[in-house]
C-alpha positions in Angstrom: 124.6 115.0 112.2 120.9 114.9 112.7 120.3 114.6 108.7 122.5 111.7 108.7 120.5 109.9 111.6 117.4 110.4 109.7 118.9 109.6 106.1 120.0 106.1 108.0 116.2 105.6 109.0 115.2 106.6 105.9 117.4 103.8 104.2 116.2 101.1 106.7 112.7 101.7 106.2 113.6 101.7 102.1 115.3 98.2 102.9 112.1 97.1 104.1 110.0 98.4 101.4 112.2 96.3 98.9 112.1 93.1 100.7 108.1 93.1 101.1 107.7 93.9 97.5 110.5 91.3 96.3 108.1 88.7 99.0 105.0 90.5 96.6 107.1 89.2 93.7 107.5 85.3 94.9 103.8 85.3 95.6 102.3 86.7 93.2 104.5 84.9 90.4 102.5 81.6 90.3 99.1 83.0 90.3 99.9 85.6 87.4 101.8 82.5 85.4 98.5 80.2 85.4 96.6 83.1 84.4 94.2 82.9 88.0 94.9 86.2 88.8 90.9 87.2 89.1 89.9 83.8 90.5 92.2 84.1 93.9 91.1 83.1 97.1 90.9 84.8 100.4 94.0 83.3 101.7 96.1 84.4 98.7 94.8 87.5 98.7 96.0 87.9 102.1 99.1 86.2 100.6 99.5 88.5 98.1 98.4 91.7 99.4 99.9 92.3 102.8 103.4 92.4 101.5 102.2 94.8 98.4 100.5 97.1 100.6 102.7 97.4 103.6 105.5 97.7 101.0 104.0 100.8 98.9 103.7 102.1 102.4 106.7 101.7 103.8 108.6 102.8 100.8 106.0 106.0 100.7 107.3 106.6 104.5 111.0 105.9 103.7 110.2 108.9 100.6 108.9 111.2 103.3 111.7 110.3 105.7 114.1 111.3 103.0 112.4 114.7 102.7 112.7 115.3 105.6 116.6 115.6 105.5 116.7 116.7 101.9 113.9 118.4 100.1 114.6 121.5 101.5 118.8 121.7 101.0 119.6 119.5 98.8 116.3 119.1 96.3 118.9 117.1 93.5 119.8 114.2 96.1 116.3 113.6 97.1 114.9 113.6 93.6 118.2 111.0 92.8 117.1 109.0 95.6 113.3 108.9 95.0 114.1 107.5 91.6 116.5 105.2 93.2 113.9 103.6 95.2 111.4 103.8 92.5 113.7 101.8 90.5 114.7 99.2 93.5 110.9 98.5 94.1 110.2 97.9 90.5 113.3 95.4 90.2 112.3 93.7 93.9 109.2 92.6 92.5 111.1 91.5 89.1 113.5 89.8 91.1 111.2 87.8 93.5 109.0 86.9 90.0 111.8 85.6 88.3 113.3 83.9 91.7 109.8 82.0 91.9 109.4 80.9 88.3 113.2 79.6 88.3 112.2 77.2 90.6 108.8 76.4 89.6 110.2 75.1 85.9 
């Protein structure tokens, strides 16, 4: 019972993760499309990197909350859902580009 309790923590702090790097995504979309990328200013740095660092580390505490149930017993399901999230964060930030630059056009 307890490993579920922490595998649902686990998947809420993984929820969070995803939606601050899809918000990473809708910021940083306009910025990287008019190729100003190195020429930001504070605000949009601010912007731009709270969501990406408080995402990486919320995902990287969801990753260790997960471990915490499953490294040990069942090594196959936590490697599965480490890819998982690997692969939700990458299409988050995909996702919140695209959203942004189908409205922008």
């Amino acid at each position: 019972m307890e490993n579920w309790i922490t595998r649902i923590v686990a998947a809420l702090c993984a929820a969070g993760a995803v939606g601050l790097l899809w918000m990473f995504g809708v910021f940083v979309a306009l910025p990287w499309q008019q190729g100003r990328m190195l020429a930001l200013g504070g605000a949009e740095l601010q912007v731009i990197g709270v969501p990406l660092l408080i995402g990486v580390a919320a995902a990287c505490g969801a990753l260790h909350i997960f471990a915490i149930a499953d490294r040990q017993d069942r090594p196959r399901l936590y490697r599965a859902i480490r890819a998982l999230l690997v692969i939700a964060a990458i299409g988050a930030v995909l996702g919140g580009t695209a959203w942004t630059l189908a409205r922008i056009d």
